[in-house]
N, CA, C and O atoms as a MOPAC input file, in Angstrom:
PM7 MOZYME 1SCF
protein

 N    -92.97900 1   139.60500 1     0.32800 1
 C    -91.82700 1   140.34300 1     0.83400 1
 C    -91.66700 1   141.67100 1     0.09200 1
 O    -91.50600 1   142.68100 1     0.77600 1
 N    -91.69200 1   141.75200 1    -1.02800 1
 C    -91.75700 1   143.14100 1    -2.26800 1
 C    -92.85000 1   143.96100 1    -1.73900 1
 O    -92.68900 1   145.17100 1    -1.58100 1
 N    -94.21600 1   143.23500 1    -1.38700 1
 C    -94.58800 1   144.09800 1    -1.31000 1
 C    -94.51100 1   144.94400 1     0.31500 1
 O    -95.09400 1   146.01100 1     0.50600 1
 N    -93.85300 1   144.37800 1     1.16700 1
 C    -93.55000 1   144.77200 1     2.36400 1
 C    -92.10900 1   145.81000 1     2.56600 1
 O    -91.63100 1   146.20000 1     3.63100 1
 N    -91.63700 1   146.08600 1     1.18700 1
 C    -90.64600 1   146.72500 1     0.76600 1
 C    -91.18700 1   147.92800 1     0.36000 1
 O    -90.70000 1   148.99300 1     0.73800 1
 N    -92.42800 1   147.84900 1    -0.58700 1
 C    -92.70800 1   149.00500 1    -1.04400 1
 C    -93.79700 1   149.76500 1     0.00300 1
 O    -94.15500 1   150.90400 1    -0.29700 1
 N    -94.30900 1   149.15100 1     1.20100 1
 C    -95.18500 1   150.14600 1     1.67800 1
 C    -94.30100 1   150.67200 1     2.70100 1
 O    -94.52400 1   151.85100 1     2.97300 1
 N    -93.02600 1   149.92100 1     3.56900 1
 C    -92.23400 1   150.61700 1     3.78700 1
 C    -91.72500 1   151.87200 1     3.12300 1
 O    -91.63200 1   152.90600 1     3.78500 1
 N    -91.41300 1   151.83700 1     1.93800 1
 C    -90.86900 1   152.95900 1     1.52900 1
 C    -91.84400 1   153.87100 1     1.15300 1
 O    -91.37900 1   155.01100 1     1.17500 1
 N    -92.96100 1   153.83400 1     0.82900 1
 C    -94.19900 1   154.53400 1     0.67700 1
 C    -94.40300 1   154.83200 1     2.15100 1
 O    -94.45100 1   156.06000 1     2.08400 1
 N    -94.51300 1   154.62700 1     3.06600 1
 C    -94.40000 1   155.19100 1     4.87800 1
 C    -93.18900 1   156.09200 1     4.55100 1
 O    -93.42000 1   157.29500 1     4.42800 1
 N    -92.17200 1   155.73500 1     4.42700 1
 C    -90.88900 1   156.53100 1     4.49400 1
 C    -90.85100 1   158.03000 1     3.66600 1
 O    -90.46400 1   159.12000 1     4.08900 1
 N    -91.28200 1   157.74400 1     2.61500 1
 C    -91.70100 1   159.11000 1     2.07900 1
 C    -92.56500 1   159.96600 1     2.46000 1
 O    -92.27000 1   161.11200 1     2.80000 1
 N    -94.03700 1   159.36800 1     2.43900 1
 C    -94.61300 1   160.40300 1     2.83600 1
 C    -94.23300 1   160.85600 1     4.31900 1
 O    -94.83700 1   161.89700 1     4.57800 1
 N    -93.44800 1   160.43100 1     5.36300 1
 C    -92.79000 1   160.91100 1     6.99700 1
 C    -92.18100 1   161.93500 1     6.37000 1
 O    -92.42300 1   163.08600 1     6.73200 1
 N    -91.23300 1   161.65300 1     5.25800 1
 C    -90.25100 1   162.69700 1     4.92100 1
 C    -90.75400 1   163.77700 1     4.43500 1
 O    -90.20900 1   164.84400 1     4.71600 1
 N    -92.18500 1   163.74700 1     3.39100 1
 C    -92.86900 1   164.61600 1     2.91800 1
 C    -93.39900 1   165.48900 1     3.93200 1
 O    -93.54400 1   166.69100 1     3.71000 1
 N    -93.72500 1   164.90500 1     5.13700 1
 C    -94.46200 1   165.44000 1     6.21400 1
 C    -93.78700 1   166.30100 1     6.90000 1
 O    -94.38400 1   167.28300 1     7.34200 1
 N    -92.15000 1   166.10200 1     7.18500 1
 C    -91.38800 1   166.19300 1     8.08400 1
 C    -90.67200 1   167.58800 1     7.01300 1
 O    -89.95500 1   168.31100 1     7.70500 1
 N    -90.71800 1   167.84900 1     6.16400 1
 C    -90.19000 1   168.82300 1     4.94800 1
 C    -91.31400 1   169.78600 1     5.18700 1
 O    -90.91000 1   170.89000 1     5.55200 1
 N    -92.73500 1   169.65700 1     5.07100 1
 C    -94.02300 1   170.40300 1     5.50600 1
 C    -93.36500 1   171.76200 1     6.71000 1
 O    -93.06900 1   172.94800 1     6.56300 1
 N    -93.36200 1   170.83400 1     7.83700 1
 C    -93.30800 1   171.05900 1     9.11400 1
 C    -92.12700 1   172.02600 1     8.78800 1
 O    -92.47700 1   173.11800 1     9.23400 1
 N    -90.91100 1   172.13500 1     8.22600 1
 C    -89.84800 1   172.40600 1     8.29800 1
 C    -89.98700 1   173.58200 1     7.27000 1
 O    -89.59700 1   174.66400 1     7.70900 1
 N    -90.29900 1   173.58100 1     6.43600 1
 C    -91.13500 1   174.78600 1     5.53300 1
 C    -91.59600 1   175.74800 1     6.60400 1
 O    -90.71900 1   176.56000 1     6.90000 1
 N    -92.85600 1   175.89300 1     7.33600 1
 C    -93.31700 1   176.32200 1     8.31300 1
 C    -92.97300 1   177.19800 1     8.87500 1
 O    -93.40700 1   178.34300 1     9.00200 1
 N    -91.66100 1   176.37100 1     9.47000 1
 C    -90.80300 1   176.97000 1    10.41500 1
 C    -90.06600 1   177.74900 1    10.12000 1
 O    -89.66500 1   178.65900 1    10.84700 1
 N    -89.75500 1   177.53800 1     9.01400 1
 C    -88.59100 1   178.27000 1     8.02400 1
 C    -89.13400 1   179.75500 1     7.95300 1
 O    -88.51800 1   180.79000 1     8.20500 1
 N    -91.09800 1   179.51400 1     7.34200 1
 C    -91.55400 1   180.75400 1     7.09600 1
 C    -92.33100 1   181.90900 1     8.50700 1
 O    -92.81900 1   183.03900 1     8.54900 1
 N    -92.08500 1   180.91800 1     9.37100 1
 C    -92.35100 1   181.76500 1    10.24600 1
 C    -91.36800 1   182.39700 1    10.65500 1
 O    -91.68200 1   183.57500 1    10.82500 1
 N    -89.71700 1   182.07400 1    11.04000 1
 C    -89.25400 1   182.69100 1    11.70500 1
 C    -88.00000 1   183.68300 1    10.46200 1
 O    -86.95900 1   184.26000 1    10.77700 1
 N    -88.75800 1   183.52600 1     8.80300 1
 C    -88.49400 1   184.59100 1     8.52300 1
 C    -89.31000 1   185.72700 1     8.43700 1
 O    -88.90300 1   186.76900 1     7.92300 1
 N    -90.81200 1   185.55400 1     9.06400 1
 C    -91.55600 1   186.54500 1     9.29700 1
 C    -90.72600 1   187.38600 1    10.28500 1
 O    -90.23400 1   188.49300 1    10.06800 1
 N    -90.63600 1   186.30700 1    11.93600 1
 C    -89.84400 1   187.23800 1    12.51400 1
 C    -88.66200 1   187.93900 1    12.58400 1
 O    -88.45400 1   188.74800 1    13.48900 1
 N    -87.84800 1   187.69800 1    11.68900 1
 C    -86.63800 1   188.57100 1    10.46700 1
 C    -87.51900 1   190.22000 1    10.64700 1
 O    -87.64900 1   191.30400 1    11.21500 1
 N    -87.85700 1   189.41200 1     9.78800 1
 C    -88.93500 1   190.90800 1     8.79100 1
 C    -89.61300 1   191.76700 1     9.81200 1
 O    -89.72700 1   192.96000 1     9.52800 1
 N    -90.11300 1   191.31400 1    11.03500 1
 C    -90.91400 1   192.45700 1    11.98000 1
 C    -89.84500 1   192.43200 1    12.79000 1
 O    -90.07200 1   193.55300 1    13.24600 1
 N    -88.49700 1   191.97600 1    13.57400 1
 C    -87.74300 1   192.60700 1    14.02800 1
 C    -87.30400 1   193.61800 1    13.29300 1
 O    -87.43800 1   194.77300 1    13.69600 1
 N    -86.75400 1   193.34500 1    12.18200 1
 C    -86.05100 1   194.87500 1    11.42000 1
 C    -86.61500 1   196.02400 1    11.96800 1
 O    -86.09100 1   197.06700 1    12.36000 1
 N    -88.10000 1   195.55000 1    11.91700 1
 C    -88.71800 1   197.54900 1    11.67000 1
 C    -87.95300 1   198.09700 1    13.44800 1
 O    -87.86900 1   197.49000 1    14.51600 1
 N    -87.61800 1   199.19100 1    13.10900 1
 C    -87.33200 1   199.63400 1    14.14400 1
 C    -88.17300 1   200.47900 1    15.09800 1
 O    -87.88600 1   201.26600 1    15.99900 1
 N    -89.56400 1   199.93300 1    14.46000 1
 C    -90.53900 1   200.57200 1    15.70000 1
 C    -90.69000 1   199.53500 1    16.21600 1
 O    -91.23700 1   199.84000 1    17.27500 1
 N    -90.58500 1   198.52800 1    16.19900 1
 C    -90.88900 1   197.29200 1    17.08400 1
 C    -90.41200 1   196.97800 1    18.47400 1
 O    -89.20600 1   196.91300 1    18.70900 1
 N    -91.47100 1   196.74900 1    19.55700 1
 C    -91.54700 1   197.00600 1    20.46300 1
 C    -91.37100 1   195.86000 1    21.30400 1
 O    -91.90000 1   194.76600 1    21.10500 1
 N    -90.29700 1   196.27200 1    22.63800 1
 C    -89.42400 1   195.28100 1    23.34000 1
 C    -90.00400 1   194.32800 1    23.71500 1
 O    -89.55800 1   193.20700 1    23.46800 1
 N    -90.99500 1   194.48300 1    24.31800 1
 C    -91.92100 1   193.09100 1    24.06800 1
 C    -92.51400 1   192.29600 1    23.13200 1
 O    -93.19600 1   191.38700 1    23.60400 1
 N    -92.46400 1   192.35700 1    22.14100 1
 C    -92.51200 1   191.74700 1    21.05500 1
 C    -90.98600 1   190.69300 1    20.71400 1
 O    -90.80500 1   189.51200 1    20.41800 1
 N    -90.21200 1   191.74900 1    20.92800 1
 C    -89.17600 1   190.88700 1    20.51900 1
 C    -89.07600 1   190.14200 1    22.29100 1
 O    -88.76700 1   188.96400 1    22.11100 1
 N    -89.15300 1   190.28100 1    23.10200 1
 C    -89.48700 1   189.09800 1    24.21700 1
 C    -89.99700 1   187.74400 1    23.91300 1
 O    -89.42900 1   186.66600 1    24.08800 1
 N    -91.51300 1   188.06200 1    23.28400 1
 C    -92.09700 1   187.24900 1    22.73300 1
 C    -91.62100 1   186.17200 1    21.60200 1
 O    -91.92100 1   184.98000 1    21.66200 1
 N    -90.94000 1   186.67800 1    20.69800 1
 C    -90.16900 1   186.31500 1    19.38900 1
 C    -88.72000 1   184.94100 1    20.16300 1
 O    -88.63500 1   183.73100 1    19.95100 1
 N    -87.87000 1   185.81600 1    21.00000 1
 C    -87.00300 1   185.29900 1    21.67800 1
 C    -87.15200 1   184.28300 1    22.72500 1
 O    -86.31500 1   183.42700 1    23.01000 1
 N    -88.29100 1   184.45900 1    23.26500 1
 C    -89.18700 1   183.43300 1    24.15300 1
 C    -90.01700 1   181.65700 1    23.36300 1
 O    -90.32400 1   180.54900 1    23.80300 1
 N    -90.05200 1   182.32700 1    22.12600 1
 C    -90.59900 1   181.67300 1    21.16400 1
 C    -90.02600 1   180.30400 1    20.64600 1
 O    -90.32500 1   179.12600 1    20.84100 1
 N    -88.79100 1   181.15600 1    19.68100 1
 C    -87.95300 1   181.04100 1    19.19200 1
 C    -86.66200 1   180.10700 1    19.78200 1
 O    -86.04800 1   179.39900 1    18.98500 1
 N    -86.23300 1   180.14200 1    21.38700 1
 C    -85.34300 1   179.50400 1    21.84700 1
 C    -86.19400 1   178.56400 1    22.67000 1
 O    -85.61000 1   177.56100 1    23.08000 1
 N    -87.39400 1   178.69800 1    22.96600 1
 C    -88.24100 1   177.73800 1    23.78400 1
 C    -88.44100 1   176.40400 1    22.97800 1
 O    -88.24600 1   175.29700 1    23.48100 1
 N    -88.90100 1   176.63400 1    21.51100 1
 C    -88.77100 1   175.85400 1    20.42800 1
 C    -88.14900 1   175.07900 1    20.14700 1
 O    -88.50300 1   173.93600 1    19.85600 1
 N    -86.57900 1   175.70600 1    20.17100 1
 C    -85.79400 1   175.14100 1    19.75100 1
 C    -84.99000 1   174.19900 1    20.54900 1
 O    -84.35100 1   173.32800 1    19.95900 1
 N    -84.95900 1   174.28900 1    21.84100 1
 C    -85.08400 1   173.64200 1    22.85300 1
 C    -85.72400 1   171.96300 1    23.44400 1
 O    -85.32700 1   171.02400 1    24.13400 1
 N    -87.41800 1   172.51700 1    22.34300 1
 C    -88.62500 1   171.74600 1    23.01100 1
 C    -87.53700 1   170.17800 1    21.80400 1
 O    -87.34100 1   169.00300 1    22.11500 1
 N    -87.14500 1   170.87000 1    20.62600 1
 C    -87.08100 1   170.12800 1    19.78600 1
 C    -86.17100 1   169.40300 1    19.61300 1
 O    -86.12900 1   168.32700 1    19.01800 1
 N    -84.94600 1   170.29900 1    20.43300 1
 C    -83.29700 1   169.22300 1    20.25200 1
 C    -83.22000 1   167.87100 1    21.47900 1
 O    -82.42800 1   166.92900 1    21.47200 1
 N    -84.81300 1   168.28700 1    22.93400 1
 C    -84.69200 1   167.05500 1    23.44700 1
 C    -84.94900 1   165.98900 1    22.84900 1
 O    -84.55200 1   164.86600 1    23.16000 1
 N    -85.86700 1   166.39300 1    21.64100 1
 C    -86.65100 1   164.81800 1    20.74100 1
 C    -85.08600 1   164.11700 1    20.05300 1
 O    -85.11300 1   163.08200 1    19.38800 1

């Protein structure tokens, strides 16, 4: 039984480790797109792309 306790929680961590990964990621990508919206040469399609991205995503993810 103990040991059916500990590989549970050894599953449980590394999901969480995994799931922190993923979330990192995301974090650093869409403060890339921070950083290349600012410039103000950046071009309307780009930020299409970014906004297309960005809410499509977030979307794909709040059905899960």
């Amino acid at each position: 039984m103990m040991y059916d306790l500990l590989n549970y929680k050894e599953a449980r961590i590394l999901a969480l480790l995994d799931h922190i990964a993923k979330l990192e990621a995301e974090n650093e990508k869409l403060t890339t797109y921070i950083f290349e919206l600012c410039d103000k040469e950046c071009p309307q399609e780009y930020k299409n792309v970014v906004k297309n991205d960005v809410f499509h995503n977030r979307q794909t993810s709040d059905s899960l």
